[in-house]
N, C-alpha and C positions, 0 to 999 in steps of 0.2 A: 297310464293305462295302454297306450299303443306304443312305447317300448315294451311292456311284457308281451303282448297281443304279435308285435314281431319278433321278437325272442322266440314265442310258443311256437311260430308257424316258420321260426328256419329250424328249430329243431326237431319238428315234423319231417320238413321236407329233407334233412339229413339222415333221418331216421329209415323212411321209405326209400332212399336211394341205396343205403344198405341194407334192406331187406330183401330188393329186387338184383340181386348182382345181375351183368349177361353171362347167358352159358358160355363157356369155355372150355376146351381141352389142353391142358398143361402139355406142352412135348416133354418138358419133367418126369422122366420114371414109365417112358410106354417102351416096354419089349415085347417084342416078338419072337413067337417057337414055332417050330411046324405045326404045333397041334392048337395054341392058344395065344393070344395078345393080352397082355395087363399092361391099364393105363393106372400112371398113380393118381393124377387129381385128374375131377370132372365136375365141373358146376352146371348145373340144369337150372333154370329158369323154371319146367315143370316136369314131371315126371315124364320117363321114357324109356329111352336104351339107348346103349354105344353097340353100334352097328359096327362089322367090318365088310366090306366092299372089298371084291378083286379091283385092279384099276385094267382101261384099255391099255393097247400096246403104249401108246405115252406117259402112261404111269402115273396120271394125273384127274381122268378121267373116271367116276365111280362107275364098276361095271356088277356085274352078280354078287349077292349077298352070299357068305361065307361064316358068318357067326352073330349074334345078340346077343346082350347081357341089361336088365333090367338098369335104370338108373331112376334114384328121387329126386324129389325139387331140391335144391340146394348144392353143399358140400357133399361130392363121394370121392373116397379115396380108396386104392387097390384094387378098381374095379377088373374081373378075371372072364374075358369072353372066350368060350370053346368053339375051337373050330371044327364045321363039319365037313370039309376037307382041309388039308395038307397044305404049306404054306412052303413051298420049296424056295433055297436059295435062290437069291435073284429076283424074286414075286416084290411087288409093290401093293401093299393095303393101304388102303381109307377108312380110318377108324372114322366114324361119321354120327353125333348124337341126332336121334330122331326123338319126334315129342311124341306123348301116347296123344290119340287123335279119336278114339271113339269112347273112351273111358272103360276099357276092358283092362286087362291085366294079360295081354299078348300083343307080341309084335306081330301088327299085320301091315294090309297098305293104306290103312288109315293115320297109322304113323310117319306124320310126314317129316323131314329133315329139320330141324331145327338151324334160324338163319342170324346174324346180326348184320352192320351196315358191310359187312367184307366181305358176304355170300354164309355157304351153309358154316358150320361148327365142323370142324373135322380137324385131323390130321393124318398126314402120308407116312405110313413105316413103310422103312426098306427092310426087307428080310434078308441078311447075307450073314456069311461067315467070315470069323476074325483071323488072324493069322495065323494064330493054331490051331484052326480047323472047327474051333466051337461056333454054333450057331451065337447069331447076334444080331440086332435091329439098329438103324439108326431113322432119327425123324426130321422129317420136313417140316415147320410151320405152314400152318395152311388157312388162313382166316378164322381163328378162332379166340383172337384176345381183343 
């Protein structure tokens, strides 16, 4: 009886630990355009959105928001945020998940940044251009695995 009774209760708690992944942002598949960023995976812990941030002059800093895109609990993949300004060569974003926080279906400022123990969920694009001249992104990891 209390071998099945511990069997029961690790396959429980194996169970619930994948159910709850931590959110994260893959640097896997995030490009950058002037006008849009698509990240390919994003795991949410609860609904929300991938936020883009300009960053301060050190590139590292989240400064003025620049686009949303809604995200669910779970696995999202291709996620595509518009931007509402222009992303020129050289510009530094913080792609940054935020949780919905008043149970609406809009990002406001009750949506606050979603964190684990490395600080918020984000990640850094660089927006530059390749050596033939086409637009291109490359990413920083930024505490988000």
């Amino acid at each position: 009886m209390t071998r099945h009774g511990l069997a029961l209760a690790s396959a429980l708690m194996l169970g619930a630990t994948a159910a709850y992944a931590e959110s994260m942002i893959s640097p896997e598949g995030i490009a950058a355009s002037e006008t849009s960023v698509t990240v390919g995976s994003v795991t949410a812990d609860k609904d929300g959105y991938l936020v883009v941030h300009r960053t301060d002059f050190t590139g590292t800093i989240p400064g003025s928001i620049i686009g949303h895109a809604p995200v669910k609990a779970g696995d999202n993949a291709g996620v595509s945020i518009t931007l509402d300004k222009k992303a020129e060569v050289g510009t530094k974003l913080i792609v940054m998940l935020h949780e919905e926080g008043d149970n609406d279906t809009d990002f406001d400022a009750a949506d606050k940044p979603a964190t684990t123990g490395r600080g918020p969920v984000q990640q850094i694009v660089n927006k530059r251009k390749t050596r033939d001249q086409r637009p291109a992104s490359s990413v920083a990891d930024q505490g988000s695995d």
